[in-house]
C-alpha positions in Angstrom: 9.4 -3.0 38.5 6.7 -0.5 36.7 7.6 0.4 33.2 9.1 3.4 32.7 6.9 6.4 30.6 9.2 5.7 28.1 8.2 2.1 27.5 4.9 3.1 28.3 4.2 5.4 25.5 6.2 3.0 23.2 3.5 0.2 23.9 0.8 2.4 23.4 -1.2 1.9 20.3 -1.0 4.2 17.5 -4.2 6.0 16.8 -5.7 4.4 13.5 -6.0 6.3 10.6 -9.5 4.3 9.6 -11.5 6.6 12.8 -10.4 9.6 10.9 -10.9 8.5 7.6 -14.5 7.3 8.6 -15.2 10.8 10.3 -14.0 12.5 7.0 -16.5 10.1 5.1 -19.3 10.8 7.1 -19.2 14.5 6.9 -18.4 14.4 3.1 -21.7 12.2 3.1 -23.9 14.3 4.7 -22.7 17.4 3.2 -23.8 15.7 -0.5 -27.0 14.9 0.9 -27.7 18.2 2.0 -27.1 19.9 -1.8 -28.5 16.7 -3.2 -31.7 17.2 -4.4 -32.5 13.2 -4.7 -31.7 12.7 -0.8 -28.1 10.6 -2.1 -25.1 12.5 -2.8 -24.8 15.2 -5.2 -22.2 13.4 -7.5 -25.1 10.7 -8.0 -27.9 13.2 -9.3 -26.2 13.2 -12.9 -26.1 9.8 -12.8 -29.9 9.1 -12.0 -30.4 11.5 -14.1 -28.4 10.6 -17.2 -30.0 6.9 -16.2 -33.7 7.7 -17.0 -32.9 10.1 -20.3 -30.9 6.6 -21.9 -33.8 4.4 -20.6 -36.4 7.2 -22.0 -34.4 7.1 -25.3 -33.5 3.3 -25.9 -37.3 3.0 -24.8 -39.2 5.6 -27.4 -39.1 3.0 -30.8 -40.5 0.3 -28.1 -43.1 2.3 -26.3 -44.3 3.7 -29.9 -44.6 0.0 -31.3 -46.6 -1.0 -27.8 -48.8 2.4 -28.3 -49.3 1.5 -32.1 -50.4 -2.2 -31.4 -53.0 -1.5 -28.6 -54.2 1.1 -31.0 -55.0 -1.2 -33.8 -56.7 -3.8 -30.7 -58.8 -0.7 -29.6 -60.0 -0.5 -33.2 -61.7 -3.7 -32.8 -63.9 -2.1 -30.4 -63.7 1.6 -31.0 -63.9 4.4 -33.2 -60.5 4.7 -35.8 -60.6 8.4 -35.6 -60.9 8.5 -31.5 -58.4 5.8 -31.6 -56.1 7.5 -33.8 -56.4 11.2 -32.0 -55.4 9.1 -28.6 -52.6 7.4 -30.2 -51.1 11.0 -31.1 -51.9 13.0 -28.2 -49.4 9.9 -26.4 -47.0 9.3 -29.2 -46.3 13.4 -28.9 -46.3 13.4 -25.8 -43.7 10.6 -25.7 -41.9 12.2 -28.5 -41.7 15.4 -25.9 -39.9 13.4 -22.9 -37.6 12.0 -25.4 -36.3 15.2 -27.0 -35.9 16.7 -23.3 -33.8 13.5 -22.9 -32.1 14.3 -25.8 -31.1 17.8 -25.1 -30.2 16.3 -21.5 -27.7 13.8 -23.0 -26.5 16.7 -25.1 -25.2 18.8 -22.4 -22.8 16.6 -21.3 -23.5 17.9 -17.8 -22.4 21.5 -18.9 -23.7 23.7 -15.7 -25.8 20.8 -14.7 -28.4 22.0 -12.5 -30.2 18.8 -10.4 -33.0 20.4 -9.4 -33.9 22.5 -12.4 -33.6 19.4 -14.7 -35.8 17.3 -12.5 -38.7 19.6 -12.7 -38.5 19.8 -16.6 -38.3 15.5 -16.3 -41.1 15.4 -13.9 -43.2 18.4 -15.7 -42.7 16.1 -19.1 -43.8 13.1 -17.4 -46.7 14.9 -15.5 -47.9 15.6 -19.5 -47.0 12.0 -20.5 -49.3 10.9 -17.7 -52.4 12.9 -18.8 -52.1 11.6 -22.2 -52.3 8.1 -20.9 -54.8 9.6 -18.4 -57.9 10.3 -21.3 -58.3 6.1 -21.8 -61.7 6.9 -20.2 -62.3 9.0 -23.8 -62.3 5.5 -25.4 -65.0 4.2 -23.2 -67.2 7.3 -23.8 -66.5 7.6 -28.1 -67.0 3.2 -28.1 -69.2 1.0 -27.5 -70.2 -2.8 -25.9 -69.9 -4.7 -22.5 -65.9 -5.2 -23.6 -64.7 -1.5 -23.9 -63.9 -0.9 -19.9 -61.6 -4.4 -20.1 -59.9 -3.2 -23.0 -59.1 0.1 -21.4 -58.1 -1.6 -18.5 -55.7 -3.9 -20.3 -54.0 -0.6 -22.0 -53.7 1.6 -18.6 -51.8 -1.8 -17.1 -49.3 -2.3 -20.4 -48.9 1.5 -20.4 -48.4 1.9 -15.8 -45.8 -1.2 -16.7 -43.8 0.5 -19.9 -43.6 4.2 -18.0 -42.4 2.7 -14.6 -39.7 0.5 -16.1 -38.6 3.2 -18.4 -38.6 5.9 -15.4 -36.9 3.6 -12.9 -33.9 5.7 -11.6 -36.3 9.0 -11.0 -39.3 8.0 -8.6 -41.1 11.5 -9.2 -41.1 10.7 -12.8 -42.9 7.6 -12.1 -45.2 8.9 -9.8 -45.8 11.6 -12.7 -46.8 9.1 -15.1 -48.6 6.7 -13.8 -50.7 8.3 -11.2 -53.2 10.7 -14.1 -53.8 7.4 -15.6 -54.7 4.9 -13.2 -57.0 8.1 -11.0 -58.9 8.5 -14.4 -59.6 4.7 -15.1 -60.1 3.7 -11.6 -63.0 6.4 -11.3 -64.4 5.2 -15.0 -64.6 1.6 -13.6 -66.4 2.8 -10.2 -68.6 4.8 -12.3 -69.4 2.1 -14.5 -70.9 -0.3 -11.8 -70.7 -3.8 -11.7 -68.7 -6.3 -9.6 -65.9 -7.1 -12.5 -65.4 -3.3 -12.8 -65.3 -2.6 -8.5 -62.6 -5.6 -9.3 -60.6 -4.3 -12.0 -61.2 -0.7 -10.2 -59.0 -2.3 -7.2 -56.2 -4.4 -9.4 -55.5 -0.9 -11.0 -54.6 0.9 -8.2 -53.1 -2.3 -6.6 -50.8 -2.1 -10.0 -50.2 1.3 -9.3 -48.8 0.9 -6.2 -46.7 -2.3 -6.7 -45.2 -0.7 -9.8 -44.5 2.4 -7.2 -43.0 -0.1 -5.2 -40.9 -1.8 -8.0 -39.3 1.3 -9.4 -38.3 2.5 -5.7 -36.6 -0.9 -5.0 -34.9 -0.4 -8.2 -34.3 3.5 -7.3 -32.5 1.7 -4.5 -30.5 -0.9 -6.3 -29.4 1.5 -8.6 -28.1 4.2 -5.7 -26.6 0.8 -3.9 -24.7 0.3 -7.2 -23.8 3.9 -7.8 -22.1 3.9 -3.9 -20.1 0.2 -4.9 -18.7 2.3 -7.8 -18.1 5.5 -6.2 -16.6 3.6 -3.1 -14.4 2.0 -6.3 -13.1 5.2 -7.8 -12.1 7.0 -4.0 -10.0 3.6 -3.5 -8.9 3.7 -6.9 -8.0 7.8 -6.2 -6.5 7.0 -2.9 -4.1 4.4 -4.1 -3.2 6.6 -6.8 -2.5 9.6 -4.8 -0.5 7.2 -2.4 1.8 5.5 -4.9 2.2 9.2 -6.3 3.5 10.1 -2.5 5.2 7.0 -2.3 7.2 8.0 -6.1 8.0 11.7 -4.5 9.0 10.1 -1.1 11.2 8.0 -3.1 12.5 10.8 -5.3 13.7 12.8 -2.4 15.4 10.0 -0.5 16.9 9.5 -4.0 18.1 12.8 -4.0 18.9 12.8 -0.3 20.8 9.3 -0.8 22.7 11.8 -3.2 23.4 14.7 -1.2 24.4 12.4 1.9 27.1 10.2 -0.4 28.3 14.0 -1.6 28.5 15.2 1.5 30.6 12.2 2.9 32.6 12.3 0.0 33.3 16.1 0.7 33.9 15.1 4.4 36.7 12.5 3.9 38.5 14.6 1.7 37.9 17.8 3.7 38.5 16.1 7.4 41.1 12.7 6.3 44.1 15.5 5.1 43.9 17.2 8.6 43.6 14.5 10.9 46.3 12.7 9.1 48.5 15.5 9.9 47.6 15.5 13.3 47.7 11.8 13.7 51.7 11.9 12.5 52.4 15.0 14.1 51.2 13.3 17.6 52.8 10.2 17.2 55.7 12.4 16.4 55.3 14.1 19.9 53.9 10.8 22.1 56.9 8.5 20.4 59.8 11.8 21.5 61.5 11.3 17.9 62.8 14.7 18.3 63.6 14.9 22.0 62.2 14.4 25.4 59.4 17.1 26.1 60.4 19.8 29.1 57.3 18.5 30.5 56.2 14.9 31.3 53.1 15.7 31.1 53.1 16.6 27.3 53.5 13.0 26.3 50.8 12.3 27.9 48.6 15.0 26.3 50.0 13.7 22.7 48.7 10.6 23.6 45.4 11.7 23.9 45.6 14.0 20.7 46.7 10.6 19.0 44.0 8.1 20.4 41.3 11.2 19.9 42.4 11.4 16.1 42.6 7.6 15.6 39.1 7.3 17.0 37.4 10.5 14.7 39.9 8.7 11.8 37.9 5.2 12.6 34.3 7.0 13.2 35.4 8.6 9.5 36.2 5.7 7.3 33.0 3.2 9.5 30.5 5.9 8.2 31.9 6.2 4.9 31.7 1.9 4.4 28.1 2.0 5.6 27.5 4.8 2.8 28.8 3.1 0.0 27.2 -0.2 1.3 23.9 1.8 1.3 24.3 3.4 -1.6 25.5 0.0 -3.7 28.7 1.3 -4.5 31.2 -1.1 -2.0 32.4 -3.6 -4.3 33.5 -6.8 -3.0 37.2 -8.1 -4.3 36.7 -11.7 -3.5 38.9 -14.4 -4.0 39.4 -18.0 -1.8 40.0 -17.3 2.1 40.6 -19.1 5.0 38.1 -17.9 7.8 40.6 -19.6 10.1 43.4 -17.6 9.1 41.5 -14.8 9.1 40.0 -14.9 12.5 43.1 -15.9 14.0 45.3 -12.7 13.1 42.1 -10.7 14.5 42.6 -12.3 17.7 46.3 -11.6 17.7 45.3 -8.1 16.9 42.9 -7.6 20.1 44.5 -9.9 22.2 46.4 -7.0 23.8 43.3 -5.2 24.0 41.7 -8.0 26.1 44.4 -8.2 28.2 44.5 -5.1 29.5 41.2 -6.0 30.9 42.3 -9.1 31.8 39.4 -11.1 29.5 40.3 -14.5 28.5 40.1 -14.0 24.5 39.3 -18.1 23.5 39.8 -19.3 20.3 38.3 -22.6 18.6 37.9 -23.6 15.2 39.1 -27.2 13.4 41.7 -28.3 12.4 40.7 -28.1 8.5 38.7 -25.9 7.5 37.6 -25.9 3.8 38.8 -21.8 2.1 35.3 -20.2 1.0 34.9 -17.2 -1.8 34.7 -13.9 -0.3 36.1 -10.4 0.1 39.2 -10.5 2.8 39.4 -6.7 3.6 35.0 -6.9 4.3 35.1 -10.8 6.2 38.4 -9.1 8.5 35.9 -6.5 9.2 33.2 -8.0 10.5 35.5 -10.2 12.6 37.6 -7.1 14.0 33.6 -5.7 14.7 32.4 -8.7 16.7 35.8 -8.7 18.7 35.8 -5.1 19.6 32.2 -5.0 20.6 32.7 -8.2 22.6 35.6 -6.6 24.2 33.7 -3.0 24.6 31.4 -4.3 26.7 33.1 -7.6 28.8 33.6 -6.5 32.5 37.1 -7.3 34.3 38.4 -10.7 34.2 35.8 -11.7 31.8 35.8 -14.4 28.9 35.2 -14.2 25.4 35.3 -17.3 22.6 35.9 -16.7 18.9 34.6 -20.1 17.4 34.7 -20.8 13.5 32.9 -24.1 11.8 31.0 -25.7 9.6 27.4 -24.5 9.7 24.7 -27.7 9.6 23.4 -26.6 6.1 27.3 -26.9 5.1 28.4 -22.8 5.1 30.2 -22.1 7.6 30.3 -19.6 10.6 32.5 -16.9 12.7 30.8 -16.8 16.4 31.8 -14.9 19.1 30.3 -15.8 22.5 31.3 -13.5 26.2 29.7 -13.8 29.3 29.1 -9.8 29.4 26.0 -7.8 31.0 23.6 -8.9 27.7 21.3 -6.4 26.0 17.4 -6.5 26.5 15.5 -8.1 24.1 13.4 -4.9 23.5 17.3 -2.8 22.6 18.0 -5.7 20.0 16.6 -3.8 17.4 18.1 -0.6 18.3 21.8 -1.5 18.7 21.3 -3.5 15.3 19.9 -0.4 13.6 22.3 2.5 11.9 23.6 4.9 15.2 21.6 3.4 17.5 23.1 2.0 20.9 21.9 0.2 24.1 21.5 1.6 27.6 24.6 -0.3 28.5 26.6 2.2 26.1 25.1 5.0 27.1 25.9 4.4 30.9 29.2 3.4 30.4 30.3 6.1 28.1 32.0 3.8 25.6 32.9 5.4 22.5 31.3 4.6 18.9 28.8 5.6 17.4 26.8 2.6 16.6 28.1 1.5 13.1 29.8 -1.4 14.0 26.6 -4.2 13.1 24.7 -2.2 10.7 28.3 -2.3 8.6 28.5 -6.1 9.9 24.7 -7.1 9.0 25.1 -5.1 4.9 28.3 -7.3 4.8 27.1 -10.6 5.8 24.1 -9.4 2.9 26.4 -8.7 0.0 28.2 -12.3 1.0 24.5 -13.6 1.0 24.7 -14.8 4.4 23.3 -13.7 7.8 23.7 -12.7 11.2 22.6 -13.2 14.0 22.1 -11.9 17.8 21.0 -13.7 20.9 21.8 -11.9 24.3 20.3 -12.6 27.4 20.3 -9.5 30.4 22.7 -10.6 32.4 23.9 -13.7 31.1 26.1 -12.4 28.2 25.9 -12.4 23.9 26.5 -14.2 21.4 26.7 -13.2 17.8 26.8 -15.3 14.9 28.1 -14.8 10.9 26.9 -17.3 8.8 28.2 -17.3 5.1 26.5 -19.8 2.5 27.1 -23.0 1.6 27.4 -21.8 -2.5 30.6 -19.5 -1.1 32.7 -23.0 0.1 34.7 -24.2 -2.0 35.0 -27.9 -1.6 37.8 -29.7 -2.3 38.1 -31.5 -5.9 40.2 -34.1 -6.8 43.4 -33.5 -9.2 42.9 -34.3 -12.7 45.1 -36.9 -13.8 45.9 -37.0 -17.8 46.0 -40.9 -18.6 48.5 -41.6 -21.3 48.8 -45.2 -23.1 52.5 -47.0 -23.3 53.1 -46.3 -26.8 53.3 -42.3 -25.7 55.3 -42.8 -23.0 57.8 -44.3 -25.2 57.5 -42.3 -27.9 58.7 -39.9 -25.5 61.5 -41.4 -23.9 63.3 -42.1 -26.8 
């Protein structure tokens, strides 16, 4: 038989919310890389940005110390004064990157403007770099076969300090280093000589793998900033979730609180009528004053009577599943006998089954041990099972009240007919609050679905459970299953032993 659209649309997969969340993602990434001005996000340029002004600052005492000692090794070789002009013109020049740092750090991002601050970095560094860039000076003011080696020494210490301290901003680095190693690449050429074509070629080879190295750290660093952005939006997401979670939870709070007022209002407002019209009926279908003119009238009382019994039951099921909801339905439990209990329901609906002439079966042992419960609730959930059973059980049909001994030593209340069966896939639905099967809704049969939900919150405040099997076709059978802590076993009577000498004294 093909599935009805119905079933079809039920067994059709939910669209995920990950494709849309992904989308959104995507076009909130390119939209920060478009008014990015590092080719990442925007959020990340203050980041890179506050990155290199700590690394220039932590790394100013340092590279002054490294710029001091190569100065006092050039001295060695070269001229103090030409030595001590170069040391300043890089020292200030360092000093000048680390005060722009400074007044970077300062801001605390105040109007931050990516691109603007960038140029003043790179323009800083661009200076930097020439400093470093007039080594070749040295060469020219000294003297001896040594002096290009020593210069080539300091342009390598001094490409290694600027490209680890400008690490996070790649045009920085370029800025830097590049003045320096051009100008000492061309002294070497100049100079001639095979050691010098040699150290002409490891300087621009250093130039390039520093390049390298700072990019691959540029990288690391964006690849760390992402982990930690990704961090905070999950972070932000769960928070804005459990903060929709706390209001959805506040307004079913407050619509638990309108719903119990509003049933509250209900019994009072609808109980006081339909009592009225309940007696008056029975008044008029029973003839206590007189036979009606009309035969007919009895029969419409009748009706008016079953009609305001059945709005009277509807009433008082919707009001117990309220309270059970709402943790208000307290239990008065003291020792019962499920036996007892499930015998006067039969009684009760036996009449009822006969009228459709179902054979209403009872079993249960012969002793049966009392367990602790709440009488009123456990009649309840018997009276339930039965009417359902009977509700639904064609002509002639056969239902079996069983109670036992469970095997884990509770004990149970079954009820077992040989009715039409629900489908497995309506399980759910006649179990849930209002809902009913396919078989209700053809037949017409009053209710309005409260009958398990009140049986299944019952069965939970006696810490048992229940339980459904139904097969289309081949009937139902449900099962109420309290806990072996709720049987009360059996003790033995306590005996008070006494010696002869009491039992004398007591005689006489």
């Amino acid at each position: 038989m093909a599935p009805s659209p119905t079933s079809r649309a039920a067994e059709a997969p939910r669209p995920s919310r990950e494709p849309r969340r992904t989308v959104q993602r995507a076009v909130l990434d390119a939209r920060q890389k478009l008014t990015s001005s590092s080719g990442t996000r925007s959020t990340f340029d203050f980041e890179l940005l506050d990155d290199y002004a700590k690394a220039r600052l932590t790394s100013v005492v340092p590279t002054l110390l490294l710029v001091a000692i190569l100065s006092l090794a050039a001295v060695l070789w070269i001229p103090a004064t030409t030595v001590v002009v170069w040391a300043s013109v890089v020292g200030v020049s360092n000093l000048g990157v680390t005060l722009i740092s400074r007044r970077f750090r300062a801001s605390h991002g105040k109007k931050f403007d990516p691109k603007r601050w960038t140029r003043t970095f790179v323009t800083a560094e661009t200076v930097n770099g020439l400093a470093w860039a007039t080594l070749p000076v040295l060469a020219i003011s000294g003297g001896g076969q040594d002096i290009e080696v020593i210069i080539f020494a300091m342009l390598l210490v001094g490409i290694a300090a600027n490209a680890v301290a400008t690490r996070t901003l790649p045009s920085a680095t370029l800025a830097a280093t590049f003045p320096g190693t051009v100008s000492v690449a061309i002294m070497l050429t100049l100079s001639g000589g095979t050691l010098n074509y040699a150290m002409s070629v490891v300087v621009i080879g250093a130039f390039f793998f520093f390049l390298f190295l700072t990019r691959q750290l540029h990288k690391s660093e964006i690849v760390n900033l992402e982990h930690q952005w990704e961090k905070d939006a999950l972070i932000l997401e769960l928070q804005e979730a459990r903060t929709m979670s706390d209001e959805a939870r506040r307004e079913a709070e407050q619509a638990s609180i309108a719903k119990s007022r509003f049933l509250a209002t209900m019994s009072h407002e609808l109980r006081t009528p339909l009592n009225a019209i309940i007696g008056f009926s029975e008044v008029l279908k029973s003839e206590l004053l007189g036979p009606h003119g009309v035969a007919q009238y009895k029969e419409y009382a009748g009706d008016i009577h079953a009609s305001g019994q059945h709005l009277l039951n509807l009433i008082n099921e919707l009001l117990d599943l309220s309270r059970i909801e709402a943790g208000k339905y307290d239990l008065t439990e003291e020792a019962i006998s499920l036996i007892d209990i499930a015998d006067d329901c039969r009684r009760m609906l036996d009449i009822r089954a006969r009228t459709k002439s179902i054979d209403l079966h009872f079993e249960a042992p012969d002793s049966l041990a009392k367990i602790w419960g709440d009488e009123r609730s456990v009649r309840q959930v018997v009276l339930n099972l039965l009417s359902n059973a009977i509700k639904f059980t064609p002509q002639s049909g056969k239902i079996v009240l069983s109670v036992g001994r469970s095997p884990d030593g509770g004990q149970f209340i079954s009820v077992i007919d040989n009715g039409p069966g629900i489908p497995e896939d309506e399980i759910e639905t006649v179990l849930s609050s209002f809902g009913q099967g396919s078989l209700a809704h053809k037949t017409a049969e009053q209710g309005a679905g409260l009958g398990l939900p009140i049986v299944q919150r019952i069965m939970e405040l006696h810490q048992g459970r229940f339980d459904l099997f139904s097969k289309l076709r081949f009937g139902t059978e449900v099962i109420a299953t309290f806990p072996r802590a709720r049987v009360m076993e059996g003790m033995a009577p306590v005996v008070e032993t006494r010696n002869r000498l009491e039992i004398y004294s007591e005689a006489s």
